[in-house]
KEPA-915381 format. One record per atom (N, C-alpha, C): residue in one letter; x negated, y negated, z. Coordinates in pm, whole numbers, plus 50000, padded with zeros to 5 digits. Each point is the difference from the previous one (the first is absolute). Layout:
<sites>
AXYZ...
</sites>
This chain:
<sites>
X483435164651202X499314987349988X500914990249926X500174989150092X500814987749926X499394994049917X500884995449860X499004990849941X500004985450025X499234995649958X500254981950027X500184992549819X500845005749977X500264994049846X500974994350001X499904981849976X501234989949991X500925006949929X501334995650110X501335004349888X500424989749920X500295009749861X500114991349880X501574998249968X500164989250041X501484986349979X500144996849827X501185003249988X500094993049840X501104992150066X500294986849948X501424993349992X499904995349827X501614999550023X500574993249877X501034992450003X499894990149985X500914987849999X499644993749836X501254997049923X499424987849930X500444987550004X500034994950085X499434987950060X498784998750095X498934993049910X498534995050015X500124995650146X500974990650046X500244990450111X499955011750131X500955015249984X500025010250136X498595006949972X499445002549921X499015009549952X498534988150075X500344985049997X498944992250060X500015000150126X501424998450076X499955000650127X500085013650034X500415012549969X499395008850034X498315008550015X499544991149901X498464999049971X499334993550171X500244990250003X500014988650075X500095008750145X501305003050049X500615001150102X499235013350093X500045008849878X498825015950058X498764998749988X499364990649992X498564996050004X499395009750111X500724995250134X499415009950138X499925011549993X500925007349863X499675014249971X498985003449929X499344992449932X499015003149896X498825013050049X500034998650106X498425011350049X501185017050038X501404996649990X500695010349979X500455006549874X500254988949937X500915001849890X499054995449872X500765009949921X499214989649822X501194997149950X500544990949981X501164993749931X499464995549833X500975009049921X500164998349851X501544986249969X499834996749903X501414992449956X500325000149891X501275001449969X500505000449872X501254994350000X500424987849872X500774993649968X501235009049882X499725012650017X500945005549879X499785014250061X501115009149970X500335017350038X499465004849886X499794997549892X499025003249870X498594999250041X499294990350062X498894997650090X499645009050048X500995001250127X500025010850125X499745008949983X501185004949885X500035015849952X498395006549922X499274991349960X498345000649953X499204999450087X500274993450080X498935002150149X500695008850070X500915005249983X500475018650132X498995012549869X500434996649925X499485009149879X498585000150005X499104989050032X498664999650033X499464998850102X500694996050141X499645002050123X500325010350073X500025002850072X500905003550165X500114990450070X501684997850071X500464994250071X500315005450114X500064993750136X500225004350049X501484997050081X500404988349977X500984991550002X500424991449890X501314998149898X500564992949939X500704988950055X499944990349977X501194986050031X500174996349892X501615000449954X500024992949895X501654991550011X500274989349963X500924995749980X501095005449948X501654997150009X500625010949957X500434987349888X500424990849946X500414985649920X498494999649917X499125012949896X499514999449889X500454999349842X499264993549911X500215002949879X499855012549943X500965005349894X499885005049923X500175016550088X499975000750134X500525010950089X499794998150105X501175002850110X499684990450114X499165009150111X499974998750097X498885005950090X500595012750062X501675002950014X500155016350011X499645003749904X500324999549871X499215009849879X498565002350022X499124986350013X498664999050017X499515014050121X500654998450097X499475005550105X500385016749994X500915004149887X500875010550001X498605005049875X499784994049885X499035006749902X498494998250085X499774990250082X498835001550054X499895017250111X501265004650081X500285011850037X499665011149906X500244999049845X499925014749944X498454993249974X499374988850001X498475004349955X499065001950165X500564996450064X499384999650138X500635008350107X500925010450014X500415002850091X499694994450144X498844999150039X499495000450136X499634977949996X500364997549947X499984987850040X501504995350064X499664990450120X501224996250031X500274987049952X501464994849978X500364986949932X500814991550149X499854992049981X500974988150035X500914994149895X500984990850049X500604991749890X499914984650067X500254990049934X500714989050067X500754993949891X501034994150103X501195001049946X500724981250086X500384995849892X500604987250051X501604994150011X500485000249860X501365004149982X500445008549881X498805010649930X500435005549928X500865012349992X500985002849961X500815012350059X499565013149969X499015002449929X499435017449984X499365003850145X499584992150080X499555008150105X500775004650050X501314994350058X500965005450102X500225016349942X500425003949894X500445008949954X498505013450006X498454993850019X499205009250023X499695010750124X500115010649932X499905009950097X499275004950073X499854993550132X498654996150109X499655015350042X499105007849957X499545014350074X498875001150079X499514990150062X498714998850100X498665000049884X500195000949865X498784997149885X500094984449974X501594991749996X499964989349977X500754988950094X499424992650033X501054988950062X500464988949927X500404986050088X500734993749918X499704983850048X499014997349999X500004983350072X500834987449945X500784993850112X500984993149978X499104986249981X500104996449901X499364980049996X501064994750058X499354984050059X498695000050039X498775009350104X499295003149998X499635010550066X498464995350094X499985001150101X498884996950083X498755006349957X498484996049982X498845010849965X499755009950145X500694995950079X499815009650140X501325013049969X500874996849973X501165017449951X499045002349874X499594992949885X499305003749869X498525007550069X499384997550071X499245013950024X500645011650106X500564997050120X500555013450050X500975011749899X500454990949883X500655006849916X498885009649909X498574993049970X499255005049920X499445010650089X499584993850134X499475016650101X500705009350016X501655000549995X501005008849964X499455005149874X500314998749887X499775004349881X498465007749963X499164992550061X498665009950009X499755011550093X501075002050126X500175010850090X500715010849883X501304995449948X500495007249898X499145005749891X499124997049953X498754998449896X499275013950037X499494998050138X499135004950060X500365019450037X501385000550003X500525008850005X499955008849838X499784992449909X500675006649875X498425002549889X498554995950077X499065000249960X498945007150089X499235008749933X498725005850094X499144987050073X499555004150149X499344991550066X499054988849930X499035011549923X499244988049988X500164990749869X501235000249979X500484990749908X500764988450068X500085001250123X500344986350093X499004988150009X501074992250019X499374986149991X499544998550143X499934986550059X499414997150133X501135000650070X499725004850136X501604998150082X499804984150037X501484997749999X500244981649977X499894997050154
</sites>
């Protein structure tokens, strides 16, 4: 038995301005998705610790640790969540080591690759969690 439980989206950007138009832009996902936001990897890292995710997005150009670290300590508390990055011209992504758990979105980035990338990442998800801990198929 499938479940029908929205998959739960965290992004992290801190800039208010991508975190609005990303707000904005996945609206049409809402009866799919529950989208969380967070302006800080200190944030983030408190909502993985108190949620389940089922997908991470987080920026890789954060304060105070940038979004490979973020997505690398969100791994030892979450194993089974999958991450994204996006990435604009900061140079830590190039050097991240893509193993089918994480990808790498190049800015500027279309919201049409930003969800086939997220239905990727929740197929990945889906593999690494018992059934009825799945979200809705997208």
């Amino acid at each position: 038995m499938r479940s029908s439980r929205a998959c739960q989206i965290l992004l992290v950007d801190d800039c208010p301005l991508i975190l609005t138009c990303l707000r904005t832009g996945l609206r049409f996902k809402e009866a799919e998705w529950t989208l969380t936001f967070a302006e800080h990897p200190k944030r983030a890292i408190e909502l993985v610790l108190r949620n389940h995710f089922d997908v991470v997005i987080s920026d890789v150009g954060l304060p105070d640790m940038n979004g490979v670290e973020l997505v690398q300590t969100i791994a030892t508390i979450s194993p089974v969540t999958a991450c994204l990055l996006m990435s604009g011209t900061e140079p830590g992504a190039e050097g991240f080591p893509i193993d089918g758990a994480f990808r790498v979105l190049r800015k500027p980035f279309g919201l049409d690759e930003l969800v086939r990338e997220v239905d990727g990442a929740v197929v990945r998800h889906r593999r690494n969690v018992p059934e009825e801990a799945h979200c809705e198929r997208l």
